[in-house]
C-alpha positions as a printed Julia matrix, in Angstrom:
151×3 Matrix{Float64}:
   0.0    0.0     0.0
   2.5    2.5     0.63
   4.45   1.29   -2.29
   1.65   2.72   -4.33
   1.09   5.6    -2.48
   4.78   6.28   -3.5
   3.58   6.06   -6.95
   0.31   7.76   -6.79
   2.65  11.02   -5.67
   5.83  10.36   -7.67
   3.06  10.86  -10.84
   3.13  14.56  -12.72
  -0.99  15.2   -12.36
  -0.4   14.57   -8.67
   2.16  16.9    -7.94
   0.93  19.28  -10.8
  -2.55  19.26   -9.06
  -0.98  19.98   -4.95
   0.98  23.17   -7.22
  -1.88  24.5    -9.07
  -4.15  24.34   -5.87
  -1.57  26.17   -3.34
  -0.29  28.52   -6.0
  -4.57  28.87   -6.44
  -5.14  29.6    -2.74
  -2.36  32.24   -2.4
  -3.68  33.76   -5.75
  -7.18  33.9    -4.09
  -5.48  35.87   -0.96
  -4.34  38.65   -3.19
  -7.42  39.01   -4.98
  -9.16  39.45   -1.6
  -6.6   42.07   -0.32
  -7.13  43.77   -3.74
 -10.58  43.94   -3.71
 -11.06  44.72    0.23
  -7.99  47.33    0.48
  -7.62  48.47   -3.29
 -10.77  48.22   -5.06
 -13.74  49.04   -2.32
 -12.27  52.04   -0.29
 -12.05  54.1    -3.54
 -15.7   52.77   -4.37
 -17.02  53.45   -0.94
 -15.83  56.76   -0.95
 -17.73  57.65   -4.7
 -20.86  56.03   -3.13
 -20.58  58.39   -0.07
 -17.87  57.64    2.12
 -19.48  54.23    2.38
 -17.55  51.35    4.05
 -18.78  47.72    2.41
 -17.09  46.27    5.02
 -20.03  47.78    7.45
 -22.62  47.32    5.61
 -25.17  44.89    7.58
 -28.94  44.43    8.16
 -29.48  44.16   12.46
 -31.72  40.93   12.44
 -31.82  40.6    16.23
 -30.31  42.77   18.73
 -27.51  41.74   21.2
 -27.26  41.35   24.95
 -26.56  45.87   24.68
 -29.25  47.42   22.66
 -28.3   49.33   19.35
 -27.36  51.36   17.3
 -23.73  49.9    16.82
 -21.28  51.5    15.18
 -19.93  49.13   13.44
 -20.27  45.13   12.42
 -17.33  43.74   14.82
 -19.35  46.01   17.74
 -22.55  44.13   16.35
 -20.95  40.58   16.29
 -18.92  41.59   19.63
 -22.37  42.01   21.57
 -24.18  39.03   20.44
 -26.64  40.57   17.49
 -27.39  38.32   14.69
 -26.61  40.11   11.23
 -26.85  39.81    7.54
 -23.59  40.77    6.39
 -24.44  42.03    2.53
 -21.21  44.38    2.73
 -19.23  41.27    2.83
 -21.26  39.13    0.56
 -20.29  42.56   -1.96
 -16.7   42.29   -1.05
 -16.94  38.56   -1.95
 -18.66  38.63   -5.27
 -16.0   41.15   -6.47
 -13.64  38.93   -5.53
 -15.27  36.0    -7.41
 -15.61  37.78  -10.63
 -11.99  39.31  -10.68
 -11.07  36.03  -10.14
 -12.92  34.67  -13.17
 -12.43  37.85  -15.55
  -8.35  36.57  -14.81
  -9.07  32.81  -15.17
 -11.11  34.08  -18.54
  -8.11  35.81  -19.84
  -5.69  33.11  -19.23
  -7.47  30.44  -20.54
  -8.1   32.68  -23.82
  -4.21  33.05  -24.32
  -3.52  29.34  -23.37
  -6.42  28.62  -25.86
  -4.16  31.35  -28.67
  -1.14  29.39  -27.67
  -2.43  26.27  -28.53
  -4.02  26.67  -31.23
  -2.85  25.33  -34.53
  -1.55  27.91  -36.66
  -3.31  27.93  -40.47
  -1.61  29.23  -43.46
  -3.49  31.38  -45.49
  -4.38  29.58  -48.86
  -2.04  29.63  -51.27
  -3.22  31.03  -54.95
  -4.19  28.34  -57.49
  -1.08  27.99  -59.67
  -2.94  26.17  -62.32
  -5.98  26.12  -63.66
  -8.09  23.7   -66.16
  -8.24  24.29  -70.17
 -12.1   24.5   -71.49
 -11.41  22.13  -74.05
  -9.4   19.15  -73.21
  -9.77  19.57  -69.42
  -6.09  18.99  -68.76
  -4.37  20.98  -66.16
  -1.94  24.18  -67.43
  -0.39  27.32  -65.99
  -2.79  29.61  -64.36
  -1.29  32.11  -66.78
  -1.44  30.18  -69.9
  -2.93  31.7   -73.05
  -2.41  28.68  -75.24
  -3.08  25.46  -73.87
   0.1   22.51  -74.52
  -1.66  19.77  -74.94
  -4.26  20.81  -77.49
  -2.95  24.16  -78.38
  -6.46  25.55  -77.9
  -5.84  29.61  -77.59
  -7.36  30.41  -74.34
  -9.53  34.09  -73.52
  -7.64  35.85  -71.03
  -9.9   36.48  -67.99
């Protein structure tokens, strides 16, 4: 069993699957920090000086009674929340996240895809009266010396 264990990791998807999902999860860390500390502070403050980060619904109030000033005061005291600020911090995330997946896959997808001459220009062509085939340029044919119209 641990024999083929030692082969099951020793394979390339193996290994190539533990890189692609740690280089995934640190990618995933970035794209949080650059959508909770680049992207939404300069969005909150066009909206009105508006902190996503905040933003909550009060469902049920805490062992203190309300207002709070802010979500960790909320959580802090006990009050049950919906946290849509988050859940709009989140879906940001997701869809940078896919916009860059979209855009890598597109130029793996260039990379690999086979590259296609442009046709090449007929260099002969057929003679109208003994069908054999002659120069594209031609104005008498060789075979039956038929004089051919120039098109």
């Amino acid at each position: 069993m641990l024999k083929e264990f030692k082969e099951f990791i020793a394979r390339g998807n193996a290994v190539d699957m533990a890189v692609g999902i740690i280089i995934g999860a640190a990618f995933v860390a970035i794209v949080s920090s650059l959508v909770s500390d680049i992207i939404m502070p300069p969005l909150g403050l066009l909206l009105g000086k508006v902190d996503f980060s905040n933003l909550y619904i009060l469902l049920k109030q805490g062992t203190k009674p309300g207002p709070y000033t802010s979500l960790a005061d909320a959580k802090a005291i006990g009050a049950v929340t919906i946290n849509y600020g988050i859940f709009i911090d989140k879906v940001m995330g997701f869809v940078i996240v896919a916009f860059i997946i979209f855009l890598l896959v597109k130029s793996i997808n260039k990379l690999r895809a086979p590259k296609v001459a442009p046709e090449a220009k007929p260099a002969t062509k057929e003679c109208p009266y003994c069908y054999m085939q002659i120069p594209i340029n031609a104005t008498r044919c060789p075979y039956c010396t038929s004089e051919l119209k120039s098109k």
